[in-house]
Backbone bond lengths (Angstrom), bond angles and torsions (degrees), N, CA, C in turn:
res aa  C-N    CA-C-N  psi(-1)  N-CA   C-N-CA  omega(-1)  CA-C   N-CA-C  phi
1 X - - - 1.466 - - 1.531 110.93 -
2 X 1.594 115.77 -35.83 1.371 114.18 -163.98 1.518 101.56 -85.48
3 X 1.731 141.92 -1.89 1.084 153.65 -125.32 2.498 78.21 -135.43
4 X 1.038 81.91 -79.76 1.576 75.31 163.46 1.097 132.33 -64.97
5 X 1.371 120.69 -2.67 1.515 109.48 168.05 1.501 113.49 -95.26
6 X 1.469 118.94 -38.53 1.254 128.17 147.92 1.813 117.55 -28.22
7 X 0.977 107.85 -52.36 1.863 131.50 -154.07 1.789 74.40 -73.27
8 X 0.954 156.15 -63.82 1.101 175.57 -105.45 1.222 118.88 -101.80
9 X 1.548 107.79 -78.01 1.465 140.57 166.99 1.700 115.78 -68.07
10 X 1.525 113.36 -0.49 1.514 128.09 149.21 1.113 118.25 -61.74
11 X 1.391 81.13 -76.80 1.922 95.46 -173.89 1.547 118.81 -54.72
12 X 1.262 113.81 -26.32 1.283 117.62 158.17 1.424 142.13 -62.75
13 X 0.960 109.98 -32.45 1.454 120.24 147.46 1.112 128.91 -69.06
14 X 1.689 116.74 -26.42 1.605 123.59 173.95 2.079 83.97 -66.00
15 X 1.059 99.85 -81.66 1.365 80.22 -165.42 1.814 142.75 -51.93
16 X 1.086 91.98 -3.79 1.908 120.34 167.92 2.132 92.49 -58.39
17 X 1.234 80.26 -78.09 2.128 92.45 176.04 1.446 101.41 -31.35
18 X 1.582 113.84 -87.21 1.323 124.01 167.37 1.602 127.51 -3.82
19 X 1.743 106.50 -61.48 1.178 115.61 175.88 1.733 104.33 -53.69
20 X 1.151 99.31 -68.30 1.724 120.15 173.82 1.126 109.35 -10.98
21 X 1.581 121.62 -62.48 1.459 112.94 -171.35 1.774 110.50 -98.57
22 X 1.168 116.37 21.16 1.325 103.75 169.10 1.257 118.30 -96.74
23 X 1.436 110.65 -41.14 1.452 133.29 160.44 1.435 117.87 -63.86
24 X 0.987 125.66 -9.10 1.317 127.99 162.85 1.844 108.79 81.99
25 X 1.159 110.63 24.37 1.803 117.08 -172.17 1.284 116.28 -101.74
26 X 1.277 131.94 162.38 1.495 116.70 -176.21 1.730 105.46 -67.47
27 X 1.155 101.64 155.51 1.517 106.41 178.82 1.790 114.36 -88.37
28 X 1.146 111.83 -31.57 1.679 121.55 150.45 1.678 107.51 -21.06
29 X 1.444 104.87 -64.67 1.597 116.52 -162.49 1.229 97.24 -56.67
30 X 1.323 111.73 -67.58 1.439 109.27 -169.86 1.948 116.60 -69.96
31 X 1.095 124.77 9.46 0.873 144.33 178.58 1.527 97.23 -87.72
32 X 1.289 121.34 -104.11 1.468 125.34 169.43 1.435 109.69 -24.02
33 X 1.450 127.63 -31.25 1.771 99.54 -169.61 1.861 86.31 -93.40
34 X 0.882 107.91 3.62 1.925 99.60 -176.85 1.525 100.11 -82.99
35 X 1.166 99.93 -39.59 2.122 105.00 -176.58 1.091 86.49 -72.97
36 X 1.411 144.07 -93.02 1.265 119.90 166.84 1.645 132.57 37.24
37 X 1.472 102.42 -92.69 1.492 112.04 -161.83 1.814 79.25 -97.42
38 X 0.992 133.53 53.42 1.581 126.99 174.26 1.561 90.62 -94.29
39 X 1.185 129.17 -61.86 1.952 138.30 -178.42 1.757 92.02 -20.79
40 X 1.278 104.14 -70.05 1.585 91.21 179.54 1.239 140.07 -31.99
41 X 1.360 113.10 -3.98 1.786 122.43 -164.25 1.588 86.57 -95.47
42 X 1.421 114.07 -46.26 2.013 129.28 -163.15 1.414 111.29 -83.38
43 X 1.569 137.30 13.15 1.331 139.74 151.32 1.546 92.45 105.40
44 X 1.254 114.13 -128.55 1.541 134.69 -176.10 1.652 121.08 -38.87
45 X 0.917 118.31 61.71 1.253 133.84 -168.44 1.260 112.13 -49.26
46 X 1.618 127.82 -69.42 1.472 128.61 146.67 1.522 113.72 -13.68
47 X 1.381 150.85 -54.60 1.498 145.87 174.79 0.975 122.15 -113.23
48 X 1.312 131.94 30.07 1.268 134.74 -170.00 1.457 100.66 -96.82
49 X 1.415 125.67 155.50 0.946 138.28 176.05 1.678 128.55 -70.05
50 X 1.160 86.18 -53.98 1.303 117.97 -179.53 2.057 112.83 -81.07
51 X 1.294 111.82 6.60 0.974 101.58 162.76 1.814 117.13 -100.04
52 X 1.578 96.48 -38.74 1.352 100.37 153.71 1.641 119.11 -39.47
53 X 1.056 120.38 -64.22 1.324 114.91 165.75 1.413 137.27 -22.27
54 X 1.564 92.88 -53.75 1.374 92.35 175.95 1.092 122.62 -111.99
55 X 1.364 123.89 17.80 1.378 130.89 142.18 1.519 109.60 -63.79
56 X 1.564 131.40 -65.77 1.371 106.68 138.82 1.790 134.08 34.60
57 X 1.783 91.18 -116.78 1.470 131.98 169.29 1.717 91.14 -31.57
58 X 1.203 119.85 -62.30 2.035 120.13 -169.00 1.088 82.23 -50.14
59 X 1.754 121.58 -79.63 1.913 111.65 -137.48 1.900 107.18 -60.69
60 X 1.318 112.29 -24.40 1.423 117.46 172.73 1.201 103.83 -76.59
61 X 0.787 171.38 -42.46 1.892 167.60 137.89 0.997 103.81 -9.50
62 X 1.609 107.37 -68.25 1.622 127.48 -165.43 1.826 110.46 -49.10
63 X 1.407 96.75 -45.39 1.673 112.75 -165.64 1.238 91.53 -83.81
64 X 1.540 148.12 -29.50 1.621 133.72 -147.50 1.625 75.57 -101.76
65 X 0.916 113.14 -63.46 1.801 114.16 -142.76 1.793 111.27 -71.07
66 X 1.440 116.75 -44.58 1.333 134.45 -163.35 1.097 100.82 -76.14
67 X 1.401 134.98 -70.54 2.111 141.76 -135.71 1.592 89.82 -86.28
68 X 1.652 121.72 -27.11 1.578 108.93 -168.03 1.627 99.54 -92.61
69 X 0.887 116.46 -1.59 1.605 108.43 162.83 1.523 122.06 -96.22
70 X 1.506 88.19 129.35 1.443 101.97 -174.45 1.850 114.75 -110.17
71 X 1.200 80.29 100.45 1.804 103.25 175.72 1.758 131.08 -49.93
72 X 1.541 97.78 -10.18 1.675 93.32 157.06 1.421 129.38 -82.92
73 X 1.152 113.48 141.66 1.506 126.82 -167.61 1.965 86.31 -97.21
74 X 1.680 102.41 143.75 1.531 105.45 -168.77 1.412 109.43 1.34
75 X 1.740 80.21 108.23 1.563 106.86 -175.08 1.413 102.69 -128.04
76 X 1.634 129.19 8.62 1.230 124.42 167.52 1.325 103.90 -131.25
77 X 1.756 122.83 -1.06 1.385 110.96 161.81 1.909 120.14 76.72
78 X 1.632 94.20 -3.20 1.747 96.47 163.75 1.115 117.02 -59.03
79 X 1.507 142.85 -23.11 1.058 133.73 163.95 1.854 124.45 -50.53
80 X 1.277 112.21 -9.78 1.096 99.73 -173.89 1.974 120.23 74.81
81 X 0.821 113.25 21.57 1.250 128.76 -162.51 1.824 126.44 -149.98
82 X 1.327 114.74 151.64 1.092 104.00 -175.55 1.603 113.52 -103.86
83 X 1.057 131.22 -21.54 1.346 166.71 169.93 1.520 102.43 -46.56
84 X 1.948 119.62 117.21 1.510 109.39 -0.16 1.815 102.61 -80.71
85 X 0.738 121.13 59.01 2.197 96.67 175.33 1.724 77.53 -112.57
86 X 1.233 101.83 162.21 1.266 123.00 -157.79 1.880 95.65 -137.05
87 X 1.172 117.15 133.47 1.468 123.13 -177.72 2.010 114.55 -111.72
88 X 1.004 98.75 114.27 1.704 107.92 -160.71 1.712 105.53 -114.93
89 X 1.370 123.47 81.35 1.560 107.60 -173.90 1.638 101.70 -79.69
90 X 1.398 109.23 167.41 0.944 108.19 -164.92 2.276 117.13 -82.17
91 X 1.119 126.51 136.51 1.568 106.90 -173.70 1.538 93.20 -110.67
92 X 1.620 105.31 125.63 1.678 112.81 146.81 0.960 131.67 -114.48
93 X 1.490 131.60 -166.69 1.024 139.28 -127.79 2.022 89.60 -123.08
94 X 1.164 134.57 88.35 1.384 123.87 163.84 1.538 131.69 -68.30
95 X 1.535 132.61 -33.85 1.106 151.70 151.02 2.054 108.93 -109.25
96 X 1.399 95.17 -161.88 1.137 113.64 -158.68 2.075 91.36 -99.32
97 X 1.494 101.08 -10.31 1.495 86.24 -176.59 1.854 94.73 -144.76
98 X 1.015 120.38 -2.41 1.617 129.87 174.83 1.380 119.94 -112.55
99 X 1.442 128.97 124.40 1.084 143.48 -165.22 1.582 104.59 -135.33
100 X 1.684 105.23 156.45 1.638 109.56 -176.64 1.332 96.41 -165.92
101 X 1.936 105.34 168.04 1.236 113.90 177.83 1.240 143.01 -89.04
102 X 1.173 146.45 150.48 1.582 135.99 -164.00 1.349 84.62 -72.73
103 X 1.498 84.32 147.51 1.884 113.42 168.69 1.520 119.94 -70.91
104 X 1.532 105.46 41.90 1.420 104.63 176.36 1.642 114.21 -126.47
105 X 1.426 102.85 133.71 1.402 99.25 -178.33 1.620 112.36 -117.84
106 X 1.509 112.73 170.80 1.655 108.32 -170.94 1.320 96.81 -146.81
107 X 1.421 129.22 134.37 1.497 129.18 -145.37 1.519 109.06 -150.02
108 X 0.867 158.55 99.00 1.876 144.62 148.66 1.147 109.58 -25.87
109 X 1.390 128.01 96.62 1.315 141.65 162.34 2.045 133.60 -77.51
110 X 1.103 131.07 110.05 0.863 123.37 -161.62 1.611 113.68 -83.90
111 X 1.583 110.80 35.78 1.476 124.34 161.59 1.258 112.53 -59.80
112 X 1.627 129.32 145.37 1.590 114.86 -165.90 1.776 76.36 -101.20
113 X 1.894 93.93 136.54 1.489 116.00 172.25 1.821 99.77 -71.50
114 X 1.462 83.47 -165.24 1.510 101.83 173.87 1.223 122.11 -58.49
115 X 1.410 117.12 -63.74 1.307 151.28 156.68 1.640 138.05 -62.23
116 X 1.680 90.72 -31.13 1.337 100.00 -173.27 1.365 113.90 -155.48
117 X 1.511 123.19 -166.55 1.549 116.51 -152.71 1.529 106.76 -102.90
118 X 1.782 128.23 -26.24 1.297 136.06 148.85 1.214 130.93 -83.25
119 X 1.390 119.65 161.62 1.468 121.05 -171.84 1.709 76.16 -154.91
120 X 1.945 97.11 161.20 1.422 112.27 153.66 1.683 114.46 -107.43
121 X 1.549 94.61 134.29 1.306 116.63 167.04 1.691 122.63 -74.90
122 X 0.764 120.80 136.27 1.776 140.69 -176.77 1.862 101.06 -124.17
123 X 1.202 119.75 123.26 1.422 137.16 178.16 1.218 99.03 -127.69
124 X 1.243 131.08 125.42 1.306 149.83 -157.43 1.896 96.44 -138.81
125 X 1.116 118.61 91.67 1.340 103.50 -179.87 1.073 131.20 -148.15
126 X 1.390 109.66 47.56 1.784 151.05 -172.42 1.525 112.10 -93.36
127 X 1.304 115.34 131.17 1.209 102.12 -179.96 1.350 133.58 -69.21
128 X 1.572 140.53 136.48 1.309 131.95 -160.91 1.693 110.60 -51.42
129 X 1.407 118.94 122.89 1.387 132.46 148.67 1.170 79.37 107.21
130 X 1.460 152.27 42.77 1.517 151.55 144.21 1.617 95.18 -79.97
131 X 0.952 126.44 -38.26 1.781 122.31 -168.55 1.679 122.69 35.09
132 X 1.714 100.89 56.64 1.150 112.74 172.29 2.019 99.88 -114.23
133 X 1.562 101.68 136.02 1.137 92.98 -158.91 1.867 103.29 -130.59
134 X 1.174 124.66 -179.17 1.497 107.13 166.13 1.821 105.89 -140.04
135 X 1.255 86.25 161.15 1.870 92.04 -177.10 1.411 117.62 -93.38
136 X 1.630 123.21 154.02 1.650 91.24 166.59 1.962 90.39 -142.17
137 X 0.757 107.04 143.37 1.867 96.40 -158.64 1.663 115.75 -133.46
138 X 1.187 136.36 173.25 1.254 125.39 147.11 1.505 99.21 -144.00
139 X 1.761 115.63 145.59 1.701 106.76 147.98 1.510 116.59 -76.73
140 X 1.077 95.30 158.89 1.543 123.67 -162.29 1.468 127.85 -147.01
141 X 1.228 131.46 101.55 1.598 127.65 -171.09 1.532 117.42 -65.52
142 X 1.192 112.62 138.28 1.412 113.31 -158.80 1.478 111.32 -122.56
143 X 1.390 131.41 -169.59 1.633 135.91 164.51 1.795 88.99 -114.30
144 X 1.392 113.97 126.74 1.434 116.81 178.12 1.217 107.20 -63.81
145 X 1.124 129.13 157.15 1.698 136.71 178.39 1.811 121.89 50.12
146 X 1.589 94.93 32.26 1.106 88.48 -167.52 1.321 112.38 -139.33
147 X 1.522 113.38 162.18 1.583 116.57 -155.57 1.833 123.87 -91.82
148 X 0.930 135.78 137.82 1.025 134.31 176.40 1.601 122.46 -136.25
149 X 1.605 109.22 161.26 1.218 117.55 -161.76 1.371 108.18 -127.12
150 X 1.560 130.33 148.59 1.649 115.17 -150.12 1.787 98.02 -147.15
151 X 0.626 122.35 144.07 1.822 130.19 148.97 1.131 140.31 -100.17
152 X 1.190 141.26 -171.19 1.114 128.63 126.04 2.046 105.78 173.21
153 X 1.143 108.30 170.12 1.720 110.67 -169.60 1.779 100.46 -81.07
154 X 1.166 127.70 149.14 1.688 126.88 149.10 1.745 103.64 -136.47
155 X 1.228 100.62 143.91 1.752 119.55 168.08 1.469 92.56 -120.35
156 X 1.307 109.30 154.06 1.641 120.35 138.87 1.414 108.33 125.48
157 X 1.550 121.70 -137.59 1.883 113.44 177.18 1.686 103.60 -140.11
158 X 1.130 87.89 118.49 1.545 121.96 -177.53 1.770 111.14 -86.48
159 X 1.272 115.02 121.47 1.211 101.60 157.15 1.728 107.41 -110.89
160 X 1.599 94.61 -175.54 1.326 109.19 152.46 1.134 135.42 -45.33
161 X 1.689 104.70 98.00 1.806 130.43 -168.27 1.518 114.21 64.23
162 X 1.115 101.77 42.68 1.870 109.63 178.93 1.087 105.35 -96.02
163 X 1.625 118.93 -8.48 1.462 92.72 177.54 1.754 94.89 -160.55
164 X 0.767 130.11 138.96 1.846 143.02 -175.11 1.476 117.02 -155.61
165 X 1.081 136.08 129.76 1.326 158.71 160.88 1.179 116.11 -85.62
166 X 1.438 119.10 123.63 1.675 124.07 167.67 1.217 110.93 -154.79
167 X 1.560 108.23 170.46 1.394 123.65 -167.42 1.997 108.70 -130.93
168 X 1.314 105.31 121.79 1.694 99.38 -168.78 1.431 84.04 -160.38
169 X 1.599 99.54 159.61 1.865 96.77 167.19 1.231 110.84 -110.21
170 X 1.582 113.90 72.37 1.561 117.84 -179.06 1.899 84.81 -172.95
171 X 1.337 98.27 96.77 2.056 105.97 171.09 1.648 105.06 -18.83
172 X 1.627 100.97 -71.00 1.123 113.04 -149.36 2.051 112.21 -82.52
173 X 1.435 92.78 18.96 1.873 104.80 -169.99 1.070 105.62 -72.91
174 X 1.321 121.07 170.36 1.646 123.61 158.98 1.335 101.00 -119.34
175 X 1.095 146.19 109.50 1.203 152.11 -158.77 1.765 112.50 -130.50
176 X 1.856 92.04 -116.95 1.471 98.70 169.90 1.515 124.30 -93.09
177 X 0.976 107.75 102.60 1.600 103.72 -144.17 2.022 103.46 -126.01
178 X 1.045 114.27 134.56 1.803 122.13 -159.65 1.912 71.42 -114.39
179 X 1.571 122.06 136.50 1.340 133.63 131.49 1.701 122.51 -85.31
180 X 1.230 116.43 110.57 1.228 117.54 154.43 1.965 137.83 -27.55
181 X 0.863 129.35 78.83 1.378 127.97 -174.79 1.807 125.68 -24.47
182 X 0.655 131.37 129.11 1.371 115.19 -169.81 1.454 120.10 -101.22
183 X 1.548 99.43 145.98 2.214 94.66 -152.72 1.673 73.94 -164.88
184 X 1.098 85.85 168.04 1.497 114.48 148.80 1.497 124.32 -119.77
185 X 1.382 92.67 96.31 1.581 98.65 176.84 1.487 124.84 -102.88
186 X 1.492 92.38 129.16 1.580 107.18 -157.58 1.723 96.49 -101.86
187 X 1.788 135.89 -7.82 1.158 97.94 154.44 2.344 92.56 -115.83
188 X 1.300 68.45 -145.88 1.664 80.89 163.41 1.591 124.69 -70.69
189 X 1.559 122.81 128.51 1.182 113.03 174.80 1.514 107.62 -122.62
190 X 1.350 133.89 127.14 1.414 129.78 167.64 1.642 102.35 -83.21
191 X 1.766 75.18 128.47 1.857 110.84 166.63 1.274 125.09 -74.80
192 X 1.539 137.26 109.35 1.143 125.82 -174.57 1.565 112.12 -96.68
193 X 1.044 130.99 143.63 1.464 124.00 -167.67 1.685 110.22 -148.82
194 X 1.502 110.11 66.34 1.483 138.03 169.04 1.461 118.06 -2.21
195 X 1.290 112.41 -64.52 1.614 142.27 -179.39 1.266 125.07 -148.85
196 X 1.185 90.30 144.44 1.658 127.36 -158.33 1.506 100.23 -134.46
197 X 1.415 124.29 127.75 1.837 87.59 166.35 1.559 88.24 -153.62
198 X 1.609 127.49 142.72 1.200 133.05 -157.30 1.392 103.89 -129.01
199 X 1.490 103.43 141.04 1.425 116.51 -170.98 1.530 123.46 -75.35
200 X 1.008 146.78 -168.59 1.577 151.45 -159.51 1.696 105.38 -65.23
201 X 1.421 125.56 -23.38 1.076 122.17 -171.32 1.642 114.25 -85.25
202 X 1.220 130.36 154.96 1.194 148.25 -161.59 1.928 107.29 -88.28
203 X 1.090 104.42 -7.52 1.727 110.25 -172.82 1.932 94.82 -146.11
204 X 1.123 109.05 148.97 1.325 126.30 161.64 1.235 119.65 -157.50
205 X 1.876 118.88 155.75 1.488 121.97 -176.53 1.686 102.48 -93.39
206 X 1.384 92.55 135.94 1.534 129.05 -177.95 1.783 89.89 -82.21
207 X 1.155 148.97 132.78 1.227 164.93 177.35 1.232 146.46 -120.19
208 X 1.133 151.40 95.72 1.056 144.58 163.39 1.771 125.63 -88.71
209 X 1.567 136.88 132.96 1.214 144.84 -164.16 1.129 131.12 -137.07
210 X 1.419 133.32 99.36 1.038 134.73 -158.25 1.475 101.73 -118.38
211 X 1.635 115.06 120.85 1.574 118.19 -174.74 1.374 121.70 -136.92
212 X 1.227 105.71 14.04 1.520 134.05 166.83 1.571 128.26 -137.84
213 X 1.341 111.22 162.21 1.322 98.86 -175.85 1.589 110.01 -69.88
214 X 1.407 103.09 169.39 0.979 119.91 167.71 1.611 119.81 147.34
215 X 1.419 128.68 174.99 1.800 132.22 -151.29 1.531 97.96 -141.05
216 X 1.151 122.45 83.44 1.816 104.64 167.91 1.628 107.78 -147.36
217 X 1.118 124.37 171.02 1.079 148.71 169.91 1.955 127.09 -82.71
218 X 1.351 97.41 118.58 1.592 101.66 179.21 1.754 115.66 -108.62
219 X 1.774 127.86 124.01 1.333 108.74 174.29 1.460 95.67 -151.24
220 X 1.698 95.68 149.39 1.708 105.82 155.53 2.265 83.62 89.74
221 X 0.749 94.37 80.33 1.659 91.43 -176.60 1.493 81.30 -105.71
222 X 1.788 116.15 142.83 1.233 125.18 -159.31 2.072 88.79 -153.08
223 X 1.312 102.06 121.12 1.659 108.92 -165.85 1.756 83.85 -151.91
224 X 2.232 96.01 118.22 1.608 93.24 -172.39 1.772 83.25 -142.80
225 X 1.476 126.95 146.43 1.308 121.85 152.16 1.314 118.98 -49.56
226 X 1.611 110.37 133.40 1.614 98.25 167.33 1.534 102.69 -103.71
227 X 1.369 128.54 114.51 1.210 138.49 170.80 1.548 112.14 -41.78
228 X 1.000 105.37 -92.03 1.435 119.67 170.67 1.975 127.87 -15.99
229 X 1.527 115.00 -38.04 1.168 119.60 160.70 1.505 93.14 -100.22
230 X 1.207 157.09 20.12 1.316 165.09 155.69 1.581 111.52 -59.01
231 X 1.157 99.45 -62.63 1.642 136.66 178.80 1.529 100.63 -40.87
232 X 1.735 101.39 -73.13 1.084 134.50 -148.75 1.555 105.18 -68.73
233 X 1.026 116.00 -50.01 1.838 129.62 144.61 1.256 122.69 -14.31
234 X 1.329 113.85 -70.74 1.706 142.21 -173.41 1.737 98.37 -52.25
235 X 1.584 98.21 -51.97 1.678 115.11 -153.66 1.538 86.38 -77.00
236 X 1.653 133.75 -20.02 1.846 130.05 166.01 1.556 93.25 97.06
237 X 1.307 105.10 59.82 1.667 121.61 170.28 1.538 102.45 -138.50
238 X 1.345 110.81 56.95 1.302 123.29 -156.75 1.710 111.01 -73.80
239 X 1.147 122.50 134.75 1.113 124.02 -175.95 1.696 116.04 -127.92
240 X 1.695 107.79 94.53 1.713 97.47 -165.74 1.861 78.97 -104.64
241 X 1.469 64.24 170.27 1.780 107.25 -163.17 2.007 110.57 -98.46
């Protein structure tokens, strides 16, 4: 009996994967909700032993496999390249028929990072209380309604709102959004960035915003689900950002 229930609860998961790639979804997801609904194969689900278990087996899956992956695509910029983040300065309006770009530029700098031998440059060089600013972004596939936790390195001189990080599915949103403190930091400082939390859609832009002056260095951008306030979200222990 236990040889067919096994034989069973295989193939079921083959087709969990299966589903995965037809639909185009991570196969993880459907992975975890298949262990999941596995209790159903062993009768009494409510007292079963073995569902405890593998409720278990999920939150250990969930925690090993998911939070240590980090979902930015060149996120330390050794490539020499900006690609995919995309650099958007901001254009206004100077007359009634002439328009131009904010005085901000965004560069691959061959400053040695934390970790590594490139970093991106941010030039902020607008005059104070002009509040012309520029974007620098990537899309990014997400878990809808759900929370995330972010890093990343800065050097250089920061003012007031020169530099902020957020996560929304609209580039140009103000959403969930972390401001950078303003210092002059003369070596490397790691950014901690608590919460993140993303709306109903399945993809959102990863962001960077610069709306004041200022000259510093960004590297090693680190964007991971946190399961655990994930959960806690779902269950309407909502935590916005």
């Amino acid at each position: 009996m236990r040889f067919w229930i096994g034989l069973i609860n295989f193939f079921f998961l083959i087709g969990l994967v299966a589903l995965a790639n037809l639909t185009g979804l991570s196969w993880k997801e459907y992975l975890l909700v298949g262990i999941g609904l596995l209790p159903m194969f062993f009768g009494d689900v409510g007292k079963s032993r073995k569902f405890l278990l593998t409720l278990i087996v999920l939150l250990i899956i969930a925690s090993c496999l998911i939070p240590f992956k980090n979902i930015i695509a060149n996120h330390s910029f050794e490539n020499r390249s900006l690609t995919p983040w995309i650099w958007k300065p901001q254009i206004y309006q100077l007359t009634q028929n002439s328009y131009a770009l904010s005085n901000v530029q965004c560069s691959i700098d061959p400053e040695k990072g934390p970790h590594g031998r490139n970093a991106l440059l941010i030039e902020n060089n607008q005059e104070p209380g002009d509040q012309r600013y520029g974007y620098l972004f990537q899309q990014i596939d997400v878990w809808p309604n759900a929370v995330y936790t972010a890093s990343f390195y800065v050097k250089g001189k920061i003012g007031n709102k020169s530099l902020w990080f957020g996560l929304s599915d609209d580039w140009a949103e103000y959403k969930s959004t972390h401001h950078v403190q303003p210092g002059d930091y003369k070596k490397w400082k790691k950014e901690q960035v608590a919460t993140l939390v993303t709306d109903d859609s399945r993809y959102a832009f990863a962001k960077f915003v610069s709306e004041a002056p200022g000259h510093f260095w960004i590297d090693d951008v680190n964007l991971k689900l946190n399961i655990l306030e994930t959960v806690k979200r779902w269950l309407g222990f909502k935590n916005e950002a």
